[in-house]
PDBQT receptor file of N, H, CA, C and O in Angstrom, charges set to zero:
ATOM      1  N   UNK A   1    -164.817 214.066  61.731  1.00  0.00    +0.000 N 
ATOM      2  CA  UNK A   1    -163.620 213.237  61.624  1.00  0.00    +0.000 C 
ATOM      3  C   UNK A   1    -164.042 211.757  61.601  1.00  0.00    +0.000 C 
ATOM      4  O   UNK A   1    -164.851 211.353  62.436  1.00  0.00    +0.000 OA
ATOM      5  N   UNK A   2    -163.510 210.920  60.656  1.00  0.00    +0.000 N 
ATOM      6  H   UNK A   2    -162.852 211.248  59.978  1.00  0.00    +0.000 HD
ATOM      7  CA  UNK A   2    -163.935 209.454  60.514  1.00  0.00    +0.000 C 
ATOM      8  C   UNK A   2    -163.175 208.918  62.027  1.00  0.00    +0.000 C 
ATOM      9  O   UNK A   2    -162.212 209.212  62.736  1.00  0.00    +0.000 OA
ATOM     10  N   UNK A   3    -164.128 208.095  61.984  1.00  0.00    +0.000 N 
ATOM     11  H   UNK A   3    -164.910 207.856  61.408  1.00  0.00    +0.000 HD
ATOM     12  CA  UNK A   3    -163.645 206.994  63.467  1.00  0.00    +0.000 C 
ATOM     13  C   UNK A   3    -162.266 205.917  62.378  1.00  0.00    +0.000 C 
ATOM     14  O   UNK A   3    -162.199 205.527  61.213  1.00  0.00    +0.000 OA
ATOM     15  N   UNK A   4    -161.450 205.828  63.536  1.00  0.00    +0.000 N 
ATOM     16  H   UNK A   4    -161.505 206.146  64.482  1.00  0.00    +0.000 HD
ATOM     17  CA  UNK A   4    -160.505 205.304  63.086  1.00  0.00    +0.000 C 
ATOM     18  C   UNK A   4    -160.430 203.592  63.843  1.00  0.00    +0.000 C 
ATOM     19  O   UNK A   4    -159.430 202.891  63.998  1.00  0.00    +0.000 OA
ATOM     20  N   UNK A   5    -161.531 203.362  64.120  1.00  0.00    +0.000 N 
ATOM     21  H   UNK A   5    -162.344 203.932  63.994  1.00  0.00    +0.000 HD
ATOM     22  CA  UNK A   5    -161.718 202.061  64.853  1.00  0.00    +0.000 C 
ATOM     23  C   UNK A   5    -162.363 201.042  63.421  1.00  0.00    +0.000 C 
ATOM     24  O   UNK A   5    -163.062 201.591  62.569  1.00  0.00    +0.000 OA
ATOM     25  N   UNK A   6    -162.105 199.930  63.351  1.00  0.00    +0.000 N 
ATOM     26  H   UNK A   6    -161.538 199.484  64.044  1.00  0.00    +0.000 HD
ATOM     27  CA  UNK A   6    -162.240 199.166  62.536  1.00  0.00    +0.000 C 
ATOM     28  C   UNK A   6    -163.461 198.436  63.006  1.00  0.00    +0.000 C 
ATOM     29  O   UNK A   6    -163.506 197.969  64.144  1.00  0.00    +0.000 OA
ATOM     30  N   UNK A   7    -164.835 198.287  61.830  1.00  0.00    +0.000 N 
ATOM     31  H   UNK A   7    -164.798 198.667  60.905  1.00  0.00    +0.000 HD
ATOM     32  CA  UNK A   7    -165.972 198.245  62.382  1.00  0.00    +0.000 C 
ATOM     33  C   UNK A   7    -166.225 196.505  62.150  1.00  0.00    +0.000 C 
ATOM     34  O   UNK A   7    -166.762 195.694  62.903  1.00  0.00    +0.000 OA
ATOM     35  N   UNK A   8    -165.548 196.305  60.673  1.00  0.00    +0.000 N 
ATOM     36  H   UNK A   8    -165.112 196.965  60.060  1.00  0.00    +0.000 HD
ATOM     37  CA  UNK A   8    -166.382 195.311  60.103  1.00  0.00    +0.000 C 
ATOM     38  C   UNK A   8    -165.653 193.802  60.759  1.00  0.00    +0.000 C 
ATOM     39  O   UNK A   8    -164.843 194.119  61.629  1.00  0.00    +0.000 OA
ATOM     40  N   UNK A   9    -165.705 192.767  60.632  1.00  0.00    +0.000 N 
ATOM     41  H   UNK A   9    -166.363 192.509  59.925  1.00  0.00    +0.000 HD
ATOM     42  CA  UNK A   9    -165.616 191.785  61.206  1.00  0.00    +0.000 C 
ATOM     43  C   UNK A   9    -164.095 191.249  60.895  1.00  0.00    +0.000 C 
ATOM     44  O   UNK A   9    -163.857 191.447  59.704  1.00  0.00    +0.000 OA
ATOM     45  N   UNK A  10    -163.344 190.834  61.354  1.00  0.00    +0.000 N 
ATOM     46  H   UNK A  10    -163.538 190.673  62.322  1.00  0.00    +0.000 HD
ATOM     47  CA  UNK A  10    -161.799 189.813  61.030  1.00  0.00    +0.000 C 
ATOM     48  C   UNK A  10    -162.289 189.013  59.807  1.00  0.00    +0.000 C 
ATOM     49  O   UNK A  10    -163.508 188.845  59.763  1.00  0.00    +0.000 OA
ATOM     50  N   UNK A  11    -161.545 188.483  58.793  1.00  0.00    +0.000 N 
ATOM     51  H   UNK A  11    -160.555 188.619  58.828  1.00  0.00    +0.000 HD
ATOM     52  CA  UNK A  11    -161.901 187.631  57.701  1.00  0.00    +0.000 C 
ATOM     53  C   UNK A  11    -161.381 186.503  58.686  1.00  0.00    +0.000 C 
ATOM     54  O   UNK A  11    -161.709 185.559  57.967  1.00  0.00    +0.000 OA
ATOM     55  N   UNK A  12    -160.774 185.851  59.877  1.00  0.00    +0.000 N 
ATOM     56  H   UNK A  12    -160.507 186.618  60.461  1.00  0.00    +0.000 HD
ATOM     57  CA  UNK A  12    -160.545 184.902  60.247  1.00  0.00    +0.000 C 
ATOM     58  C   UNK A  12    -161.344 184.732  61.601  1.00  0.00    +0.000 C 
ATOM     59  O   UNK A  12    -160.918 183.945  62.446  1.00  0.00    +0.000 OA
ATOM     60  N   UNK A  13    -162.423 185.414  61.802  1.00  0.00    +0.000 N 
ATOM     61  H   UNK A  13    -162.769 186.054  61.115  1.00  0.00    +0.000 HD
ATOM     62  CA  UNK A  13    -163.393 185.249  62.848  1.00  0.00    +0.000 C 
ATOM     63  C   UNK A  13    -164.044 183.896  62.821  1.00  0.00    +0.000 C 
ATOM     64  O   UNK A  13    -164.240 183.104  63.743  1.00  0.00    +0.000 OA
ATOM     65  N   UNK A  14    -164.335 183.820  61.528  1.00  0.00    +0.000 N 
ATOM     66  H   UNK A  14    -164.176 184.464  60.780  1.00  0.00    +0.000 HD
ATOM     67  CA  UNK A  14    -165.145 182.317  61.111  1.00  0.00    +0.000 C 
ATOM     68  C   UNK A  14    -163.961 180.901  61.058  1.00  0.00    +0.000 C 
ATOM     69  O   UNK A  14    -163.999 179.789  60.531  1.00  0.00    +0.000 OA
ATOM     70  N   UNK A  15    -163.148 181.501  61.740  1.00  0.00    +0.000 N 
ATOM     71  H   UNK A  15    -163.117 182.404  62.168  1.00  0.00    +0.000 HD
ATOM     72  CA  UNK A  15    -161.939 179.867  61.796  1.00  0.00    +0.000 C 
ATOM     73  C   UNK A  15    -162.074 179.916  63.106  1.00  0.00    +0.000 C 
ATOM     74  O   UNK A  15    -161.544 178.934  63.627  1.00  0.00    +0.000 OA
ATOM     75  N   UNK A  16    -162.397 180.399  63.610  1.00  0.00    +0.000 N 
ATOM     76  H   UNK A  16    -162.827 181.196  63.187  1.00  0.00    +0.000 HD
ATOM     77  CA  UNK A  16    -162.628 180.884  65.455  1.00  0.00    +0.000 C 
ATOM     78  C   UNK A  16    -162.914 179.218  66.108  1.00  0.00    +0.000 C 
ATOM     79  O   UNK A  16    -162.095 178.778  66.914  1.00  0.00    +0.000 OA
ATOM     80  N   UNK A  17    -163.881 178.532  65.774  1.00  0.00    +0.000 N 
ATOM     81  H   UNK A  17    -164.546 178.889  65.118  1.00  0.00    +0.000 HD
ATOM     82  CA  UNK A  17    -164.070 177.191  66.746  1.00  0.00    +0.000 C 
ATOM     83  C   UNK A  17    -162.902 176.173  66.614  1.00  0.00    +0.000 C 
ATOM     84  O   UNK A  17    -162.372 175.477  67.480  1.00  0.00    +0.000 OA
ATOM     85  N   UNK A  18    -162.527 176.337  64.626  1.00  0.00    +0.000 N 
ATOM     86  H   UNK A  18    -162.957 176.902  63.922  1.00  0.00    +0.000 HD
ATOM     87  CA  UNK A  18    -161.564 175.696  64.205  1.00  0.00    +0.000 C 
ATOM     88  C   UNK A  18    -159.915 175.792  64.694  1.00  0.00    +0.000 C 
ATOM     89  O   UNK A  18    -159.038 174.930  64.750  1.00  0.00    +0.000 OA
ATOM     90  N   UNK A  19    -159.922 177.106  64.988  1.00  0.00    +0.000 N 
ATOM     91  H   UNK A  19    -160.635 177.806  64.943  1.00  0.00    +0.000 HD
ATOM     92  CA  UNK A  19    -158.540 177.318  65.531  1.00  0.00    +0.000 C 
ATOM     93  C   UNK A  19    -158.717 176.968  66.932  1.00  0.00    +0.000 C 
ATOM     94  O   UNK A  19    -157.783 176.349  67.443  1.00  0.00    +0.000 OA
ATOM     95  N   UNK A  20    -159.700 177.232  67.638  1.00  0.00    +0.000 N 
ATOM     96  H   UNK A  20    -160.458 177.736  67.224  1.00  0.00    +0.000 HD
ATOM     97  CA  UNK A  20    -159.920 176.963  69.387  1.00  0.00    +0.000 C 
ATOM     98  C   UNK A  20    -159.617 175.473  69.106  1.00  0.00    +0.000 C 
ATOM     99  O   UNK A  20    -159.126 174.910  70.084  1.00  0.00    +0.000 OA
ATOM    100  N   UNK A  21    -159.764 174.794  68.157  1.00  0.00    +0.000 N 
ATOM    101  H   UNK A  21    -160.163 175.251  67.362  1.00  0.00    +0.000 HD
ATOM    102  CA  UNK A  21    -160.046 173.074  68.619  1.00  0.00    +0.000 C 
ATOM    103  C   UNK A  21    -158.596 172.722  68.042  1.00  0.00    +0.000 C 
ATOM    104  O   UNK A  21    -158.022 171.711  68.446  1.00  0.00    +0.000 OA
ATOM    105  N   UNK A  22    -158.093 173.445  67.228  1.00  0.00    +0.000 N 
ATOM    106  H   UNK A  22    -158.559 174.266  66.899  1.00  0.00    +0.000 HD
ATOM    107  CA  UNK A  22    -156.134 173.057  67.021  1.00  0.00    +0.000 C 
ATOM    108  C   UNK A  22    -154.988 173.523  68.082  1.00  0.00    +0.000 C 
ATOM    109  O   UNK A  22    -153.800 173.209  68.158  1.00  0.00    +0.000 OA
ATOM    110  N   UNK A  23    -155.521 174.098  68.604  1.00  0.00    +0.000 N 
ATOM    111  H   UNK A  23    -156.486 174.354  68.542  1.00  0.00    +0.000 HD
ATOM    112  CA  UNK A  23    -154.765 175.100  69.891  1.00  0.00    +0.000 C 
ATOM    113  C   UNK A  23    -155.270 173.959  71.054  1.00  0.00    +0.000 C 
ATOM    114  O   UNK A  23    -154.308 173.407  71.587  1.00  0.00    +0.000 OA
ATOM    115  N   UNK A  24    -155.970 173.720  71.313  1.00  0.00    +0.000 N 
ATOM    116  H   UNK A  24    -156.752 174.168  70.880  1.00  0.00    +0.000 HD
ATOM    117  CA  UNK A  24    -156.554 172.516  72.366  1.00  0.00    +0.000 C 
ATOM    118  C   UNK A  24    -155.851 171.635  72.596  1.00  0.00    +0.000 C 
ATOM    119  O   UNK A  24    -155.038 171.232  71.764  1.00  0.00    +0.000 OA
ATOM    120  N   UNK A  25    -156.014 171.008  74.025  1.00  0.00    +0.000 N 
ATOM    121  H   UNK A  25    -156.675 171.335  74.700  1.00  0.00    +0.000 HD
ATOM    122  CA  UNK A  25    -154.894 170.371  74.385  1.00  0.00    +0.000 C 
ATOM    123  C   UNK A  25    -155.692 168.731  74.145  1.00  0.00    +0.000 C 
ATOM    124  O   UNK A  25    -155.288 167.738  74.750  1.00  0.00    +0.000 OA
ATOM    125  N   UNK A  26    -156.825 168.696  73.197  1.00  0.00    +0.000 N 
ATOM    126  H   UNK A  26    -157.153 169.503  72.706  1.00  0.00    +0.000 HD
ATOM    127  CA  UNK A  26    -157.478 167.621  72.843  1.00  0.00    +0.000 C 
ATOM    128  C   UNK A  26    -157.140 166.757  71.476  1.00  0.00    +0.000 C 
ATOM    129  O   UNK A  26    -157.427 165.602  71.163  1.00  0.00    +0.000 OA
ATOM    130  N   UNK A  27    -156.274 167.994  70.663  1.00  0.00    +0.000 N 
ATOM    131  H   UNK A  27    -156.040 168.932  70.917  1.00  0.00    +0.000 HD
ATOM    132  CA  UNK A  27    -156.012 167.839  69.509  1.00  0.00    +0.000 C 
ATOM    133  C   UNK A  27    -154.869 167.014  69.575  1.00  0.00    +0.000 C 
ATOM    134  O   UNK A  27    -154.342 166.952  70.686  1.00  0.00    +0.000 OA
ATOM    135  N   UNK A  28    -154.203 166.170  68.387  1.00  0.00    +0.000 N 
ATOM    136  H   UNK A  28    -154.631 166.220  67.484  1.00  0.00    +0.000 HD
ATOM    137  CA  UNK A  28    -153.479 165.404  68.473  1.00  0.00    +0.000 C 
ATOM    138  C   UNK A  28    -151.865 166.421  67.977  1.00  0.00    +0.000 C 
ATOM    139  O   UNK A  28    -150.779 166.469  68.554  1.00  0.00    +0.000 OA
ATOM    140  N   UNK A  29    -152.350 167.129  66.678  1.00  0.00    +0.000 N 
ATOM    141  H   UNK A  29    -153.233 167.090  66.210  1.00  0.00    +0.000 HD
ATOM    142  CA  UNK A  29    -151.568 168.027  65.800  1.00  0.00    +0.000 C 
ATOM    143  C   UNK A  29    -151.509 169.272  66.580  1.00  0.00    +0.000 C 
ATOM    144  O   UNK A  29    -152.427 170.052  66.834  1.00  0.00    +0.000 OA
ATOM    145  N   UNK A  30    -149.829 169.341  67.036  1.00  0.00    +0.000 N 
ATOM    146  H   UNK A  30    -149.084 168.708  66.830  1.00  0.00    +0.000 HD
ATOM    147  CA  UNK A  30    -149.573 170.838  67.545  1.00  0.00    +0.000 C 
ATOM    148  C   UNK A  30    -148.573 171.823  66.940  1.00  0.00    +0.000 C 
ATOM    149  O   UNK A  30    -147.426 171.542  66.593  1.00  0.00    +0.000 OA
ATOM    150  N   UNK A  31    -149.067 172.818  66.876  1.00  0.00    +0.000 N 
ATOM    151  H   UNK A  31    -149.999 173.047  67.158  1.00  0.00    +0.000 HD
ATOM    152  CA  UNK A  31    -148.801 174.163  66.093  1.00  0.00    +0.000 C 
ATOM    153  C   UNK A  31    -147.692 174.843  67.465  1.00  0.00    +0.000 C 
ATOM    154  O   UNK A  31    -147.767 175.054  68.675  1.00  0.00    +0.000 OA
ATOM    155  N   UNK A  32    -146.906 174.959  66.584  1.00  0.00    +0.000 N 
ATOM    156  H   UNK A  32    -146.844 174.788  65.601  1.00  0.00    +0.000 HD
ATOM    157  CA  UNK A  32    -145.460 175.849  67.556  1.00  0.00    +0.000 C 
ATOM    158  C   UNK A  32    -144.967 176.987  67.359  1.00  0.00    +0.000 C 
ATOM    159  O   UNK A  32    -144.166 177.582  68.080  1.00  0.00    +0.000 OA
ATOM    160  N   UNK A  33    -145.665 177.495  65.882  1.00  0.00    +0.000 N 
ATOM    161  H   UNK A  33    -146.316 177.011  65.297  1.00  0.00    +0.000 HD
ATOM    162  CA  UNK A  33    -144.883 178.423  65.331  1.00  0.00    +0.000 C 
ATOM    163  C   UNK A  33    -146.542 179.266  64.638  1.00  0.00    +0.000 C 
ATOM    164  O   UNK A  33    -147.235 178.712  63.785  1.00  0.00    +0.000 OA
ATOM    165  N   UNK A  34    -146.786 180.273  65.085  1.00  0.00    +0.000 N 
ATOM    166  H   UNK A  34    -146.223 180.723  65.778  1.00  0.00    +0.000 HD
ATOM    167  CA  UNK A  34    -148.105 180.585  64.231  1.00  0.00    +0.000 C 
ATOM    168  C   UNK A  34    -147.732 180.779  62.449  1.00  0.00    +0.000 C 
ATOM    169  O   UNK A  34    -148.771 180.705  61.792  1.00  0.00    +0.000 OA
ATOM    170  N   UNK A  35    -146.959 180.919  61.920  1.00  0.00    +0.000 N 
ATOM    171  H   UNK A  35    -146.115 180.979  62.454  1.00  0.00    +0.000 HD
ATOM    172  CA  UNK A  35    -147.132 180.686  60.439  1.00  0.00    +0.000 C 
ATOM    173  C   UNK A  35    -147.256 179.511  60.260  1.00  0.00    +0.000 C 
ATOM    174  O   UNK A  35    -147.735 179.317  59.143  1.00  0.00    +0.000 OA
ATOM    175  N   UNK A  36    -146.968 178.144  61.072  1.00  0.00    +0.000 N 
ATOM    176  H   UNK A  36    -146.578 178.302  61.979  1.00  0.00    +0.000 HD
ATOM    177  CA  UNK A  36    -147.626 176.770  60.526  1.00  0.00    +0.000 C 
ATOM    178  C   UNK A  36    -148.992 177.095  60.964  1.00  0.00    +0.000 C 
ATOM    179  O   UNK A  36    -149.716 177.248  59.980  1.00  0.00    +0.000 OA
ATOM    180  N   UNK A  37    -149.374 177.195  61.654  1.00  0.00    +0.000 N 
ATOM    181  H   UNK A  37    -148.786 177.071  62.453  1.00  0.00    +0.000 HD
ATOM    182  CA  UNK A  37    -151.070 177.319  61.874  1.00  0.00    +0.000 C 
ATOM    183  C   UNK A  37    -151.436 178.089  60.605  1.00  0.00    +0.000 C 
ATOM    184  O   UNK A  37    -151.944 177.402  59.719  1.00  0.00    +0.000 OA
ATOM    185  N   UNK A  38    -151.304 179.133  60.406  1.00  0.00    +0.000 N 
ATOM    186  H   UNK A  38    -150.892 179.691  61.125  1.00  0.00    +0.000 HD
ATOM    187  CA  UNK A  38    -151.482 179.905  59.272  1.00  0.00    +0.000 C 
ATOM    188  C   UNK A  38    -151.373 178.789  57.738  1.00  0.00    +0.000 C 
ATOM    189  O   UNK A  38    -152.067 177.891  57.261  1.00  0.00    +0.000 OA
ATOM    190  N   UNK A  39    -150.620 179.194  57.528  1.00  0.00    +0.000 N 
ATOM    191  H   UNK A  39    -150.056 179.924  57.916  1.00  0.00    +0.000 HD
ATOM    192  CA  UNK A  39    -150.411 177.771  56.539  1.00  0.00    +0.000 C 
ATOM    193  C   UNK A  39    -151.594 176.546  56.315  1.00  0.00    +0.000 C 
ATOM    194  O   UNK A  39    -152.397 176.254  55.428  1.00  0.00    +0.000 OA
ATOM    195  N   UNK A  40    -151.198 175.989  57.710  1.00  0.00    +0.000 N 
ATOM    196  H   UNK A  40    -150.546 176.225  58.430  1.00  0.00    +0.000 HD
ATOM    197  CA  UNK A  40    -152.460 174.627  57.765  1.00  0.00    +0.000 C 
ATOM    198  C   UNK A  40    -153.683 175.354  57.465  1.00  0.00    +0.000 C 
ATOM    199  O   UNK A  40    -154.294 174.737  56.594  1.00  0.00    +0.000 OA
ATOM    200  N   UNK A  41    -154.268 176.365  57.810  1.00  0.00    +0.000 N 
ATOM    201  H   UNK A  41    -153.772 176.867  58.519  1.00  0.00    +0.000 HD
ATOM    202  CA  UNK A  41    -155.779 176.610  57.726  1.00  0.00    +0.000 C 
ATOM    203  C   UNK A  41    -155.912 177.272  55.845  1.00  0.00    +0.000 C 
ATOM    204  O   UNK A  41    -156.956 177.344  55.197  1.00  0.00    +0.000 OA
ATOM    205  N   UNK A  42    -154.998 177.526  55.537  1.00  0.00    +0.000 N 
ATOM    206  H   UNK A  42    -154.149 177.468  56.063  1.00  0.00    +0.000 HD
ATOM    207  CA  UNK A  42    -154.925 178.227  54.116  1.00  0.00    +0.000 C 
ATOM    208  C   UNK A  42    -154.996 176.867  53.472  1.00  0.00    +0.000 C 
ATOM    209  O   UNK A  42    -155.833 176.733  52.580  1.00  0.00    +0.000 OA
ATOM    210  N   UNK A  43    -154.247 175.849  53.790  1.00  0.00    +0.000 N 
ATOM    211  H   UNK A  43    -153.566 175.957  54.515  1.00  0.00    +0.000 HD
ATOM    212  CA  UNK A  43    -154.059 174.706  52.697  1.00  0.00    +0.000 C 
ATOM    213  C   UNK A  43    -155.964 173.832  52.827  1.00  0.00    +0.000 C 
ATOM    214  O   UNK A  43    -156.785 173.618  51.934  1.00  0.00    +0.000 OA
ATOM    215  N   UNK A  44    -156.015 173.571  54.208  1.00  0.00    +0.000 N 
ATOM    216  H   UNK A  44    -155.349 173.744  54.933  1.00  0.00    +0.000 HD
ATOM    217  CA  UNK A  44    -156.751 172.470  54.449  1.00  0.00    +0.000 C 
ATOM    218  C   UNK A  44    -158.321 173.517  55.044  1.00  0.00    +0.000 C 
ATOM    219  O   UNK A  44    -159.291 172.874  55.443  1.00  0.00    +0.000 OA
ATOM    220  N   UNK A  45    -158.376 174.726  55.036  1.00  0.00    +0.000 N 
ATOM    221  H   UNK A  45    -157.588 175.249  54.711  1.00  0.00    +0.000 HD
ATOM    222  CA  UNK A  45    -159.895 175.247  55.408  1.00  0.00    +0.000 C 
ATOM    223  C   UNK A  45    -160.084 176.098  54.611  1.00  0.00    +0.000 C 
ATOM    224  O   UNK A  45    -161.159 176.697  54.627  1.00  0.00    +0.000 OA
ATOM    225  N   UNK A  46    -158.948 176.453  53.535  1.00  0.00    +0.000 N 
ATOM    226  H   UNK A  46    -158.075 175.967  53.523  1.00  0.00    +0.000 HD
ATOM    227  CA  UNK A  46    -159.423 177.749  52.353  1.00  0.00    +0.000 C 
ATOM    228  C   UNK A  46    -159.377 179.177  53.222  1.00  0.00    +0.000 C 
ATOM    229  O   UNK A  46    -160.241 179.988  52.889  1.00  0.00    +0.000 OA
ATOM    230  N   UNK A  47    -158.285 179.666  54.519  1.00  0.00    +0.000 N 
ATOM    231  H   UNK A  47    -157.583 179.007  54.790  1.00  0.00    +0.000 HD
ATOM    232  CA  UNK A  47    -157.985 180.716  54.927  1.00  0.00    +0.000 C 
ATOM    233  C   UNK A  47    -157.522 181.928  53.994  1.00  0.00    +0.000 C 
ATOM    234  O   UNK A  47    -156.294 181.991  53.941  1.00  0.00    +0.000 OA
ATOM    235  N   UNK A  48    -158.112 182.807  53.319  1.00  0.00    +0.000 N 
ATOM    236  H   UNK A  48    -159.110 182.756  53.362  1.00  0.00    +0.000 HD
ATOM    237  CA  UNK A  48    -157.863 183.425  52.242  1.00  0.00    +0.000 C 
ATOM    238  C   UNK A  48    -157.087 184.815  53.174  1.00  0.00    +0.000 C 
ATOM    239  O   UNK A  48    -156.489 185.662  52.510  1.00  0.00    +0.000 OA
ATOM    240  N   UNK A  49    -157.142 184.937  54.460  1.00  0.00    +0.000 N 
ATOM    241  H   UNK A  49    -157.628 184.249  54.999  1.00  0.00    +0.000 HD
ATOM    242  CA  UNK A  49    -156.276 186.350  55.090  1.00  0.00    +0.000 C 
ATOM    243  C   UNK A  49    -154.710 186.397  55.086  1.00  0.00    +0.000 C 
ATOM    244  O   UNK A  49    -154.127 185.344  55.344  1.00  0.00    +0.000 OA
ATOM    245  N   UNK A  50    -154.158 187.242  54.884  1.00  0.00    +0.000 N 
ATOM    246  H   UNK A  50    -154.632 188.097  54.675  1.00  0.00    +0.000 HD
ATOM    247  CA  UNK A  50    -152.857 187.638  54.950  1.00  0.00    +0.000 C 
ATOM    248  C   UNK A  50    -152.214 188.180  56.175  1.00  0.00    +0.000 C 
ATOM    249  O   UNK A  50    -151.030 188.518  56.153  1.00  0.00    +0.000 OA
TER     250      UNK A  50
């Protein structure tokens, strides 16, 4: 029986420092709604996940 656990990596693993540092309470720009976060990283980091 195939394992039904998902092996290979998130396509948004690699926004990982980038999103830790917009979520931060260091950042100036705050995200309230996760489809603006979503959004911002598609327009301005080339986030290609759905």
């Amino acid at each position: 029986m195939p394992d039904p656990h998902r092996h290979k990596p998130s396509t948004i693993n690699k926004f990982y420092d980038i999103i830790q540092t917009l979520l931060s309470d260091d950042t100036l720009q705050q995200f309230y709604y996760k489809r603006i976060l979503w959004q911002y990283l598609v327009d301005t980091h080339g986030l290609t996940a759905i």
